[in-house]
LODO-303819 format. One record per residue (C-alpha): z, y, x; residue number from 1; residue in three letters. Coordinates in nm, 2 decimals, always signed. Last residue first. Example, Ala and Ser with C-alpha at 12.3 -4.5 7.8 and 13.67 -1.06 7.14 Angstrom:
SITE       up    north     east   gugu   marba
SITE    +0.71    -0.11    +1.37      2     Ser
SITE    +0.78    -0.45    +1.23      1     Ala
END
This chain:
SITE       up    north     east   gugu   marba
SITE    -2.93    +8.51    -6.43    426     Unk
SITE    -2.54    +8.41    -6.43    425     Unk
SITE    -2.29    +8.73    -6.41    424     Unk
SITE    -2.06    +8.72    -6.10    423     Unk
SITE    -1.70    +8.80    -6.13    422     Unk
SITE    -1.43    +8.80    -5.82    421     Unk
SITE    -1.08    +8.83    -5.90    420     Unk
SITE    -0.95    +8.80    -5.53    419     Unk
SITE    -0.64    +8.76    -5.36    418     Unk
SITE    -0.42    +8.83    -5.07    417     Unk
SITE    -0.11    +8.71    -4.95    416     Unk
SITE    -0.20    +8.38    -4.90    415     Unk
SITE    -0.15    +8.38    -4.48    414     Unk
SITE    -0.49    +8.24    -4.40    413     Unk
SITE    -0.76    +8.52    -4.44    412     Unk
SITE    -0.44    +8.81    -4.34    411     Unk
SITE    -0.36    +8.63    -4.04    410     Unk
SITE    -0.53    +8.91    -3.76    409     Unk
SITE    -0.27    +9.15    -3.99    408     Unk
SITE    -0.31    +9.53    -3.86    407     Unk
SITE    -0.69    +9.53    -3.73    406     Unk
SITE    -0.78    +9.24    -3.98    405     Unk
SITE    -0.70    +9.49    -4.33    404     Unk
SITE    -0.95    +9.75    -4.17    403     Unk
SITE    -1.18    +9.52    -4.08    402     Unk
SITE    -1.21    +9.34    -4.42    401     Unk
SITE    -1.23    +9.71    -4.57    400     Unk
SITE    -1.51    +9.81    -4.36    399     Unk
SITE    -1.76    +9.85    -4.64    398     Unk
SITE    -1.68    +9.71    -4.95    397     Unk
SITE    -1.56    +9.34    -4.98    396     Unk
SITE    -1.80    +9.10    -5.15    395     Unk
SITE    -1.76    +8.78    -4.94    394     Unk
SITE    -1.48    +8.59    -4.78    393     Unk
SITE    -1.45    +8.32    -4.61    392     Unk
SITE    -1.15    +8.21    -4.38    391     Unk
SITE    -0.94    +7.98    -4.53    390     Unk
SITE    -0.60    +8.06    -4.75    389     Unk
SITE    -0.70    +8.36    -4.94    388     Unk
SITE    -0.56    +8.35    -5.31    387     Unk
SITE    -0.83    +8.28    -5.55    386     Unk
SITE    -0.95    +8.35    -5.93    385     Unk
SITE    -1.29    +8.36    -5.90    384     Unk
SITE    -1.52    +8.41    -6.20    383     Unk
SITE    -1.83    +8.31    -6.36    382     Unk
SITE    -2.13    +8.39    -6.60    381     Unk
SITE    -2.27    +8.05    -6.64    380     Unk
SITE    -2.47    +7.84    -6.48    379     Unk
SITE    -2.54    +8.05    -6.13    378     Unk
SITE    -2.52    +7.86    -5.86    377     Unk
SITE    -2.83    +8.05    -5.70    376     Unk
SITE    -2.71    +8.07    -5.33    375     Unk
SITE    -2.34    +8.16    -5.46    374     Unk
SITE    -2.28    +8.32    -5.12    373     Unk
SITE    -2.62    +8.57    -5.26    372     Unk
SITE    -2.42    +8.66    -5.60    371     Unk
SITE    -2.05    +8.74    -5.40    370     Unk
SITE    -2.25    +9.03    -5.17    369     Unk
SITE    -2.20    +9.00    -4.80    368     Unk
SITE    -1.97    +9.26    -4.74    367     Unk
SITE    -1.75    +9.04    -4.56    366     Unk
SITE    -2.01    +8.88    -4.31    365     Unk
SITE    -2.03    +8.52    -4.36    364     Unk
SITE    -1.83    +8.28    -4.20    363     Unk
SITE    -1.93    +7.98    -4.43    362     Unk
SITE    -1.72    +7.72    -4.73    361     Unk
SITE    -2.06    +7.69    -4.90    360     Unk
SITE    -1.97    +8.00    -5.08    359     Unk
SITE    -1.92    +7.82    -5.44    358     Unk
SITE    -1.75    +7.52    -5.23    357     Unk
SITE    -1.50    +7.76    -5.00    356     Unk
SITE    -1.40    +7.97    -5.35    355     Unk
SITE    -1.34    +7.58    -5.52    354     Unk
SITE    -1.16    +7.49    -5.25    353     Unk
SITE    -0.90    +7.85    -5.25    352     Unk
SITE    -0.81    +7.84    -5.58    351     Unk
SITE    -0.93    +7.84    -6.01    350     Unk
SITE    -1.28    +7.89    -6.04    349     Unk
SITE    -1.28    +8.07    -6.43    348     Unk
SITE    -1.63    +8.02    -6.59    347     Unk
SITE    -1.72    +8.19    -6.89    346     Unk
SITE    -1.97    +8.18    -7.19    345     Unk
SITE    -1.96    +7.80    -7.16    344     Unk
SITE    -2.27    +7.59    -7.24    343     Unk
SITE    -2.44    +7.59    -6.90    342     Unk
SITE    -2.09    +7.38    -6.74    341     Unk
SITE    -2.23    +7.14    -6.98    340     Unk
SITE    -2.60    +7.11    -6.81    339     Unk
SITE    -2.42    +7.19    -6.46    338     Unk
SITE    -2.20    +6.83    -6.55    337     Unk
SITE    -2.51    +6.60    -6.70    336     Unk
SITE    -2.74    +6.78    -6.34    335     Unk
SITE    -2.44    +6.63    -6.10    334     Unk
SITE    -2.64    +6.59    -5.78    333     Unk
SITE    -2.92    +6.84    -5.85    332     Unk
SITE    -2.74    +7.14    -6.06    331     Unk
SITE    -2.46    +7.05    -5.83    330     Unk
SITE    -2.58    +7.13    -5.55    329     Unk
SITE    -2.54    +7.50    -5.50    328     Unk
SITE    -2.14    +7.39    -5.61    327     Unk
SITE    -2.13    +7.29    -5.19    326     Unk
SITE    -2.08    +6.93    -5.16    325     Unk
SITE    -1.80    +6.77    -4.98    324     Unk
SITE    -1.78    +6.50    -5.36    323     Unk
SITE    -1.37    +6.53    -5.54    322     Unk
SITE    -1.55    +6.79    -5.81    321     Unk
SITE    -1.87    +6.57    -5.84    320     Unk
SITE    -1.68    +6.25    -5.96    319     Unk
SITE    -1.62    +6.47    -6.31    318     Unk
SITE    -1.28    +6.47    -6.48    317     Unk
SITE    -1.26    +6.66    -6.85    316     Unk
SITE    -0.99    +6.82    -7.04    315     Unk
SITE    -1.05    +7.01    -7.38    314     Unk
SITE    -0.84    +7.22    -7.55    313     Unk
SITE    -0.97    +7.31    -7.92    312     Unk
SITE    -0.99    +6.93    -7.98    311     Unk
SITE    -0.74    +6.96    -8.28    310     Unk
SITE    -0.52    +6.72    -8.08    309     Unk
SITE    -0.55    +6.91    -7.73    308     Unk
SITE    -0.45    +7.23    -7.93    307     Unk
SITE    -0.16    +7.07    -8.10    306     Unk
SITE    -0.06    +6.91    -7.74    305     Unk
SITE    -0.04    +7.27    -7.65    304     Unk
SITE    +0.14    +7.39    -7.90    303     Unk
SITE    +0.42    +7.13    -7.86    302     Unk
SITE    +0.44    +7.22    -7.51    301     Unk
SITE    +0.50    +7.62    -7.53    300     Unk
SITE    +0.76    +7.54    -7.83    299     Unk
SITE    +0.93    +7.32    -7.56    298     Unk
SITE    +0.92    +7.56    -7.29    297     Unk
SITE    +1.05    +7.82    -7.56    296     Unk
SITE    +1.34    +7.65    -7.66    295     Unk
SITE    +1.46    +7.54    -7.37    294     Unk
SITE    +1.56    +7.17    -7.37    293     Unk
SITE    +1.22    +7.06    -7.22    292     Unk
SITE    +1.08    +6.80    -7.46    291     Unk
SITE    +0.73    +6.92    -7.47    290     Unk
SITE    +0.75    +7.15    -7.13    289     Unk
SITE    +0.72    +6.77    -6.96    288     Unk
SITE    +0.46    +6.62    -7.23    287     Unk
SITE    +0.24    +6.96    -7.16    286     Unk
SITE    +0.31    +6.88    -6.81    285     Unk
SITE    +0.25    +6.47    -6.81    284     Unk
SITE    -0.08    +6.49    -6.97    283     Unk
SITE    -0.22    +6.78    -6.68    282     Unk
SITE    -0.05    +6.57    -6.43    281     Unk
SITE    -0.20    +6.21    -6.55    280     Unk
SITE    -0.57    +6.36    -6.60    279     Unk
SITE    -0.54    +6.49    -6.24    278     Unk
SITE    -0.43    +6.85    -6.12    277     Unk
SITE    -0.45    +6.96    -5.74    276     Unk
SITE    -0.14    +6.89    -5.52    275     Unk
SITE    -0.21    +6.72    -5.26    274     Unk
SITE    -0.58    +6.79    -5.18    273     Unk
SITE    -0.67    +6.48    -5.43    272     Unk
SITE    -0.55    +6.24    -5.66    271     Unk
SITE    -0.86    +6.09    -5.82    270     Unk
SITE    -1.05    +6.23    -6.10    269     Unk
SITE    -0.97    +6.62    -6.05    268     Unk
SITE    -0.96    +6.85    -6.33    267     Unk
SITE    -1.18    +7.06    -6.54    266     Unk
SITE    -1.04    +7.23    -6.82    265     Unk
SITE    -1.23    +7.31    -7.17    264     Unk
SITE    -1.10    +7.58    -7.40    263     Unk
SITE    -1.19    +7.69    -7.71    262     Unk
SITE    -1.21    +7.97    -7.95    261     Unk
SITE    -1.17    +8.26    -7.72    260     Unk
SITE    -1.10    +8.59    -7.72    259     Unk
SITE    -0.88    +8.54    -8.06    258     Unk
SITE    -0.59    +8.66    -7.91    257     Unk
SITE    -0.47    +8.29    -8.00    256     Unk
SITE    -0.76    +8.13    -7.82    255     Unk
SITE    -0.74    +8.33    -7.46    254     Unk
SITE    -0.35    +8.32    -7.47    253     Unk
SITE    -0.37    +7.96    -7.50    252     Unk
SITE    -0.56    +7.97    -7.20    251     Unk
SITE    -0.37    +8.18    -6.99    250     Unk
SITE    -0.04    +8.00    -7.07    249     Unk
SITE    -0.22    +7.69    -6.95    248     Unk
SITE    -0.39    +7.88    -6.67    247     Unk
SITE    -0.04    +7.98    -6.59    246     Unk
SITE    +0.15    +7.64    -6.63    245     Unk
SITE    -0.12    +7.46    -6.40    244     Unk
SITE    -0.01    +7.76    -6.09    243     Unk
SITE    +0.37    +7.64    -6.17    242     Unk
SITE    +0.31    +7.27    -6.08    241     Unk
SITE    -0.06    +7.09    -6.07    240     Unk
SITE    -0.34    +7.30    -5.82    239     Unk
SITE    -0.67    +7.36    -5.90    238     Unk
SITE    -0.86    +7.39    -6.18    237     Unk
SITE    -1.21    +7.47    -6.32    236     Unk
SITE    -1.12    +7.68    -6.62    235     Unk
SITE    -1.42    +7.67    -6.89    234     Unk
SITE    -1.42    +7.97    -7.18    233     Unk
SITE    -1.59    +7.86    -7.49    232     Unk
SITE    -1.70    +8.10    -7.74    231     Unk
SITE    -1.79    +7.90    -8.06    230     Unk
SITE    -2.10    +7.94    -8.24    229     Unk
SITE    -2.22    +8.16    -8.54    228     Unk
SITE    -1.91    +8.32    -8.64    227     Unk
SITE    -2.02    +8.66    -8.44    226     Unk
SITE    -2.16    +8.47    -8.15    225     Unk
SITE    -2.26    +8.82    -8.05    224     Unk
SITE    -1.93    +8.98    -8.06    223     Unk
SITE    -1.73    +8.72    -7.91    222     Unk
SITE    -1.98    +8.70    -7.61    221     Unk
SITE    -1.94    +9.09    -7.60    220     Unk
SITE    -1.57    +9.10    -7.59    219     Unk
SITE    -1.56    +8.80    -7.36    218     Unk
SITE    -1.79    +8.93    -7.10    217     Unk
SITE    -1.61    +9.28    -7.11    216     Unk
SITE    -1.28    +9.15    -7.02    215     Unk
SITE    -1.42    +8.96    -6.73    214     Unk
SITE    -1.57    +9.32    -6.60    213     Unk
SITE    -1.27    +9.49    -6.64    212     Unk
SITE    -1.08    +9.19    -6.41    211     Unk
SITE    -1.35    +9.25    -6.16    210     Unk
SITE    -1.07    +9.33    -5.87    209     Unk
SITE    -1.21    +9.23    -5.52    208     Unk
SITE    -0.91    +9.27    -5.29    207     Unk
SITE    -0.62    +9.20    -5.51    206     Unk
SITE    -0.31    +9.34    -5.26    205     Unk
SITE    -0.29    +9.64    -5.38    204     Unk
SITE    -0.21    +9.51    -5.70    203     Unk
SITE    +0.12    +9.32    -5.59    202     Unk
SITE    +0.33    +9.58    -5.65    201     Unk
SITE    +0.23    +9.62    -6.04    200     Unk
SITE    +0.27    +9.23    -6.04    199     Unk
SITE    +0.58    +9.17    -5.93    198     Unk
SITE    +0.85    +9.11    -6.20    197     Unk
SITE    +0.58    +8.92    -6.41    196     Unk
SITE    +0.60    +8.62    -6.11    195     Unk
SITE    +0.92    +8.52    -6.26    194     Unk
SITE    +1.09    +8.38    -5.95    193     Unk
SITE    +1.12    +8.04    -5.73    192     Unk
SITE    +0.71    +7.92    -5.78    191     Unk
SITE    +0.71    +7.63    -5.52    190     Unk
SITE    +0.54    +7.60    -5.19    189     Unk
SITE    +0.83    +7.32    -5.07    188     Unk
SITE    +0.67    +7.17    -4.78    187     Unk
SITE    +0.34    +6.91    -4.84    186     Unk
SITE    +0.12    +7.04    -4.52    185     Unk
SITE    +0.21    +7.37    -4.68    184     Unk
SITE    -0.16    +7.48    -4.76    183     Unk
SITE    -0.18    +7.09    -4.89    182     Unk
SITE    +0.10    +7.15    -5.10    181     Unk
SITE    -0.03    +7.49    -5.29    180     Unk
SITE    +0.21    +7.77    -5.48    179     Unk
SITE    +0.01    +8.04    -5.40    178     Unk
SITE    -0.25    +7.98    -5.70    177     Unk
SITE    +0.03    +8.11    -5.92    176     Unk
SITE    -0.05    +8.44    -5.79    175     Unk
SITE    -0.45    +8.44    -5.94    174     Unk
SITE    -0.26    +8.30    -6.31    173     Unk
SITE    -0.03    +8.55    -6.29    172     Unk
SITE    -0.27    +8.78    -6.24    171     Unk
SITE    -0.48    +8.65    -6.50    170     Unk
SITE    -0.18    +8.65    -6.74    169     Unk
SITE    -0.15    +9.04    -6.64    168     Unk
SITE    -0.47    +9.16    -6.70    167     Unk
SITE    -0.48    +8.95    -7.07    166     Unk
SITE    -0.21    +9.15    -7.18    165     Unk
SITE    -0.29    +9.48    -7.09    164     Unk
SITE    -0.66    +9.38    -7.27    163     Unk
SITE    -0.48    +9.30    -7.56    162     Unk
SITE    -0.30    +9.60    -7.50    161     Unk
SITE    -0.62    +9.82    -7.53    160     Unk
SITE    -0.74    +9.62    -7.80    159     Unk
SITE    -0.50    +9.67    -8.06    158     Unk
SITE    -0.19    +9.44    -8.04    157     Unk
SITE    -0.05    +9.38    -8.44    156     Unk
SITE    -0.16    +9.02    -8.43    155     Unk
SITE    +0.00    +8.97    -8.10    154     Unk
SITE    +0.33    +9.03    -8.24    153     Unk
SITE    +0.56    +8.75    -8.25    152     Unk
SITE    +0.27    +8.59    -7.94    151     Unk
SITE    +0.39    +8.80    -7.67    150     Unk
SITE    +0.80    +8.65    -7.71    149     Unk
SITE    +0.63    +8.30    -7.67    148     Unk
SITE    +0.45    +8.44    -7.37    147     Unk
SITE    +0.76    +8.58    -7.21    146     Unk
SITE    +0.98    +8.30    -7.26    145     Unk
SITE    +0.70    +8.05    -7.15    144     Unk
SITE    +0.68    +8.30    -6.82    143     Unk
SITE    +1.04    +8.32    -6.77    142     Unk
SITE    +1.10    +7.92    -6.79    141     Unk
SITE    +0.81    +7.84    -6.56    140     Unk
SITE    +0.92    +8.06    -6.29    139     Unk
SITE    +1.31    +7.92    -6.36    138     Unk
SITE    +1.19    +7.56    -6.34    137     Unk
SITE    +0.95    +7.61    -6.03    136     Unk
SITE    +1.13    +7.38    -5.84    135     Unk
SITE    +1.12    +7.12    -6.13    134     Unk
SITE    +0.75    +7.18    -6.13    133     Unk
SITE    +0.69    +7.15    -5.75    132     Unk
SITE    +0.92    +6.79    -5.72    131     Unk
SITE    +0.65    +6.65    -5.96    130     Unk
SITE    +0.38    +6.76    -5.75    129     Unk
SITE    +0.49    +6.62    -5.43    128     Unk
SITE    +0.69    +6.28    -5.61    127     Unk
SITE    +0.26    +6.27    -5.72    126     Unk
SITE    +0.11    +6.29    -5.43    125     Unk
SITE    +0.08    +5.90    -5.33    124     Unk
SITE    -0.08    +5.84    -5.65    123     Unk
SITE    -0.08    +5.47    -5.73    122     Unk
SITE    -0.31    +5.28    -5.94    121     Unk
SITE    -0.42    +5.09    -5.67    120     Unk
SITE    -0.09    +4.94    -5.63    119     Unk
SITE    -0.17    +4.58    -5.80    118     Unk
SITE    -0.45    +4.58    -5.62    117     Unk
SITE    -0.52    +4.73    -5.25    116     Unk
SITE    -0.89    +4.89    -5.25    115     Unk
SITE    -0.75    +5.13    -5.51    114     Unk
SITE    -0.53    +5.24    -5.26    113     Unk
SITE    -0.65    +5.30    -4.91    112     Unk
SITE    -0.98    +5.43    -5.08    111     Unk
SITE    -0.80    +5.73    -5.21    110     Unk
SITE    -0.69    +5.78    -4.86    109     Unk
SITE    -1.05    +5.76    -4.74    108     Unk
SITE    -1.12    +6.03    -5.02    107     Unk
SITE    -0.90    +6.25    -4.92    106     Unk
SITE    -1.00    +6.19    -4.54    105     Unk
SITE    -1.34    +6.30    -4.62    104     Unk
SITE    -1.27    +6.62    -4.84    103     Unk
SITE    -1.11    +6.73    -4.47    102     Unk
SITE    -1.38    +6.62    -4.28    101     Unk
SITE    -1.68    +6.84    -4.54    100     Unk
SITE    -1.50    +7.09    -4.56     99     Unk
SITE    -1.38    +7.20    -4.22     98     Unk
SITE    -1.77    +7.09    -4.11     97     Unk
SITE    -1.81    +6.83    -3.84     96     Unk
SITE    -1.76    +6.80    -3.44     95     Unk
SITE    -1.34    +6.80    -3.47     94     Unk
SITE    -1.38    +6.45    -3.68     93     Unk
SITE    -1.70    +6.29    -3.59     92     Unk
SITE    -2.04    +6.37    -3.66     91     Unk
SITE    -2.24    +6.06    -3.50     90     Unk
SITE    -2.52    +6.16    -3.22     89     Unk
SITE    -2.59    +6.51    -3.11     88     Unk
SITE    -2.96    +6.46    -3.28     87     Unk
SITE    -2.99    +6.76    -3.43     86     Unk
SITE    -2.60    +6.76    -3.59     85     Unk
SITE    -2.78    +6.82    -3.93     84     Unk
SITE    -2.95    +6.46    -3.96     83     Unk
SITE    -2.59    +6.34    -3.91     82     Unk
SITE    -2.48    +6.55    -4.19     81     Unk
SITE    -2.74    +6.41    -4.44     80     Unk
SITE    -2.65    +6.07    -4.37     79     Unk
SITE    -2.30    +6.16    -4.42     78     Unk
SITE    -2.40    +6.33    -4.81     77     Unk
SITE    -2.61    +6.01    -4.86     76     Unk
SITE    -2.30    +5.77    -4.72     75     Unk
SITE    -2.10    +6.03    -4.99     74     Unk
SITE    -2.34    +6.00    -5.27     73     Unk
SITE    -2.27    +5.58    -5.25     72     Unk
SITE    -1.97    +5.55    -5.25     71     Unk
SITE    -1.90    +5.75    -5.56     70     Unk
SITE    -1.86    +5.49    -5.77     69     Unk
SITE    -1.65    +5.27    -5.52     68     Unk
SITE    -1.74    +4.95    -5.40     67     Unk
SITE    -1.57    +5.06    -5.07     66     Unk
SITE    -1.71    +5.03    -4.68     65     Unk
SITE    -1.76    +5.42    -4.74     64     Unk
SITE    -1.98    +5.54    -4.37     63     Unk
SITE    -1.81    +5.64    -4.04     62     Unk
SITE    -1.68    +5.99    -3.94     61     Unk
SITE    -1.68    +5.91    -3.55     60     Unk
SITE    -1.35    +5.93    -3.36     59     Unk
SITE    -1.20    +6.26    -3.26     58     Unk
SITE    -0.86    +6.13    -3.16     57     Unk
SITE    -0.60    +6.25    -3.37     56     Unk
SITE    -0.84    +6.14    -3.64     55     Unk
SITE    -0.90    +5.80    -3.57     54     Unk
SITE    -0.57    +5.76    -3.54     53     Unk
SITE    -0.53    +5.93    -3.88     52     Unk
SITE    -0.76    +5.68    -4.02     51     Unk
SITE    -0.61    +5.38    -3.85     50     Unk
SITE    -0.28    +5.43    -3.98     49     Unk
SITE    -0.41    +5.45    -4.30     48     Unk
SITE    -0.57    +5.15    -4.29     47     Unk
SITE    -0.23    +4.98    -4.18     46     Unk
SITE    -0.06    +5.13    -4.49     45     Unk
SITE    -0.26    +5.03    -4.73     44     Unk
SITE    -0.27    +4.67    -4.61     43     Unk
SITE    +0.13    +4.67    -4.58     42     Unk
SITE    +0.12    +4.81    -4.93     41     Unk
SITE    -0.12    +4.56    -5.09     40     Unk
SITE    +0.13    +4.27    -4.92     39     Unk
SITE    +0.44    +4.46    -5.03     38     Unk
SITE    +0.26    +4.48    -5.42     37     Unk
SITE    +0.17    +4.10    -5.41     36     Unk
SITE    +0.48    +3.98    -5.31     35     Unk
SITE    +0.63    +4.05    -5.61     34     Unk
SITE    +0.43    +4.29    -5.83     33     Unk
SITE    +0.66    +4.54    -5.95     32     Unk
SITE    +1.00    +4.47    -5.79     31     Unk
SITE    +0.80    +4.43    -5.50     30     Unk
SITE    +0.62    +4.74    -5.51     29     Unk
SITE    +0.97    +4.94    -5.61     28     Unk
SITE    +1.14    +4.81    -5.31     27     Unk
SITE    +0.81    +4.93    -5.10     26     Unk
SITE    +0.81    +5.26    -5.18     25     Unk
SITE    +0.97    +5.43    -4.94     24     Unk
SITE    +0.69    +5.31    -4.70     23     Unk
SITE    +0.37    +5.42    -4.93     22     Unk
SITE    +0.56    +5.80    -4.96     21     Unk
SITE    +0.57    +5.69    -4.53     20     Unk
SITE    +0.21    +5.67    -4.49     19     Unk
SITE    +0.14    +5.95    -4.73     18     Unk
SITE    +0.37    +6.19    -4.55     17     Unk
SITE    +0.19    +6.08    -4.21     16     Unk
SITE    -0.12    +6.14    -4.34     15     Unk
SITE    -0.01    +6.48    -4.45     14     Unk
SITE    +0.06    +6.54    -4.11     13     Unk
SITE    -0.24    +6.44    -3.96     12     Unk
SITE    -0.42    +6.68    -4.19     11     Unk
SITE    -0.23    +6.94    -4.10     10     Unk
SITE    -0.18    +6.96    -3.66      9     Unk
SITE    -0.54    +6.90    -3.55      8     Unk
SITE    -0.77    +6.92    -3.84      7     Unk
SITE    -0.60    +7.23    -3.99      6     Unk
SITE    -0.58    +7.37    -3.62      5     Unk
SITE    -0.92    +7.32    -3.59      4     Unk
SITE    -1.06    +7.45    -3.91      3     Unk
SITE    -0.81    +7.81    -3.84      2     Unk
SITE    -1.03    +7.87    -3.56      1     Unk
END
């Protein structure tokens, strides 16, 4: 399956990037810290060793040693897969869940470094993502341009090309999600072209398309809140680089075509699947675009920190979005972050992981419908934005996932196709 080779040939491989990111860095260590900062890297680096030999060689998934916060739902969450494995003994690397291994070794590489002071502080992804937004300079360029050139007359757009509008941000937004280092093992995945070019030909290729539907959850939340209370939308994140830019553009879209009158963004609290969004990236794009020498990157960033300053942009980090649990948990193991996530009149799941953990990341049947694979997560009306890169999939009609699988077997994997999948919350 497409789990085994990921566990086989990826995971090492991006162990082996992190190992030698930690290796390159050494000078700068010791400049840092002194001694200090090449002993914590030595330490670092020797753990992760370990962990990728443990890997390579189906070793036992053993329990957090670490103090950490979160230590203690994962040796619960491990407990609860060794109870699962009916008695097989320990779950070990290529014996356990795709998910549930693979959000492991994230968090054991986490571990590497904020058990090893002065460098715990250090994100071993970040040259990764940094290197994606300069790539994705020209990408990032036409899609500011185009926004800011939007926004002249986006008081005079009646609601027909508002909803034009809004169709193609999300698919920019859905095609952005392409551009993913820890799909690529941590090779160049980034955004070379304006994505606007391409989206009337890419249309076929959006297999569940409830972009009408979104639409009409917006209109109607905006006209029943009518004054009385805000309409918050909530996008769950993914990946930092060009796909961060789109939900950003999206966003600001969302408040200034009046849609929406704030935004809150979920990101990730430690550095994690390569190249999904912390605190630091999402701070240090706006800043980036901020004082960018093109005029309308920079105009793009200097509205955005005035929407993060007058608290109409939100960003938040939560310890359950970097847990293995499924999103049908949450309401139990995160009950303060489902209570919030209850106040939004729309979710938008940004990417592949969050699709995997609001299907519980299973190889169901294609046509099995989106509302049942949610297995009652249901806070708020919701919505997938995801390109196919793992392979689960639910709500397709009738045949179609056959159809697609008898001339491309890769088609689940590949990232050519996508989804904008809606379901309403009871």
């Amino acid at each position: 399956s497409f789990a085994y080779f990921t566990i086989k040939d990826r995971l090492p491989q991006i162990l082996t990037r992190v190992i030698d990111t930690l290796h390159r860095h050494k000078n700068e260590f010791f400049e840092e810290h002194g001694e200090k900062g090449v002993e914590a890297e030595k330490r670092a680096i020797s753990f992760l060793s370990k962990l990728r030999n443990e890997l390579q060689t189906d070793k036992p998934v053993t329990p957090l040693e670490d103090e950490l916060p979160d230590a203690a739902l994962w040796n619960q969450y491990l407990d609860y897969q060794r109870n699962l494995s009916n008695g097989n003994g320990e779950p070990s690397w290529f014996q356990s869940p795709w998910l549930f291994v693979e959000c492991y070794m994230y968090r054991r590489i986490h571990a590497a470094l904020a058990q090893n002071p002065p460098i715990d502080n250090f994100d071993v992804f970040k040259e990764g993502k940094t290197q994606n937004f300069f790539e994705s300079q020209e990408a990032v360029i036409a899609l500011c341009t185009y926004f800011q050139e939007l926004l002249k007359n986006i008081k005079d757009l009646d609601e027909k090309q508002l909803q034009e509008e809004l169709f193609k941000l999300l698919q920019v937004s859905l095609w952005g999600n392409k551009c993913d280092l820890s799909f690529s093992a941590g090779e160049d995945s980034s955004q070379k072209s304006s994505p606007l070019q391409s989206l009337e030909s890419m249309i076929p290729y959006i297999l569940v398309n409830d972009m009408e539907k979104l639409w009409s959850v917006l209109v109607n939340a905006k006209e029943r809140n009518a004054g009385k209370s805000n309409v918050r939308v909530d996008i769950i994140l993914d990946n930092a680089g060009f796909e961060l830019v789109s939900d950003l553009v999206l966003a600001d879209f969302l408040l200034l075509s009046k849609l929406a009158d704030e935004v809150h963004f979920h990101g990730k609290s430690i550095p994690w699947y390569v190249s999904d969004t912390t605190k630091h990236d999402f701070n240090w794009t706006v800043k980036q675009l901020q004082s960018a020498n093109h005029m309308w990157m920079s105009r793009c960033g200097i509205n955005w920190e005035g929407n993060l300053k007058k608290g109409v942009w939100v960003y938040r980090d939560h310890m359950f979005w970097t847990l293995p649990h499924d999103f049908s948990s949450m309401a139990e193991v995160a009950p303060d972050l489902y209570a919030d996530l209850q106040k939004s009149n729309l979710l938008i799941f940004k990417g592949d992981l969050n699709y995997r953990k609001l299907t519980g990341d299973k190889k169901w049947e294609y046509t099995v419908p989106f509302h049942q694979a949610l297995n009652k997560f249901h806070p708020a009306p919701l919505c997938s934005l995801r390109t196919l890169k793992s392979d689960t999939q639910v709500g397709l009609k009738p045949g179609q996932g056959e159809r697609i699988q008898a001339s491309e077997p890769e088609w689940m994997i590949s990232g050519k196709y996508g989804v904008v999948q809606f379901d309403v919350a009871l």
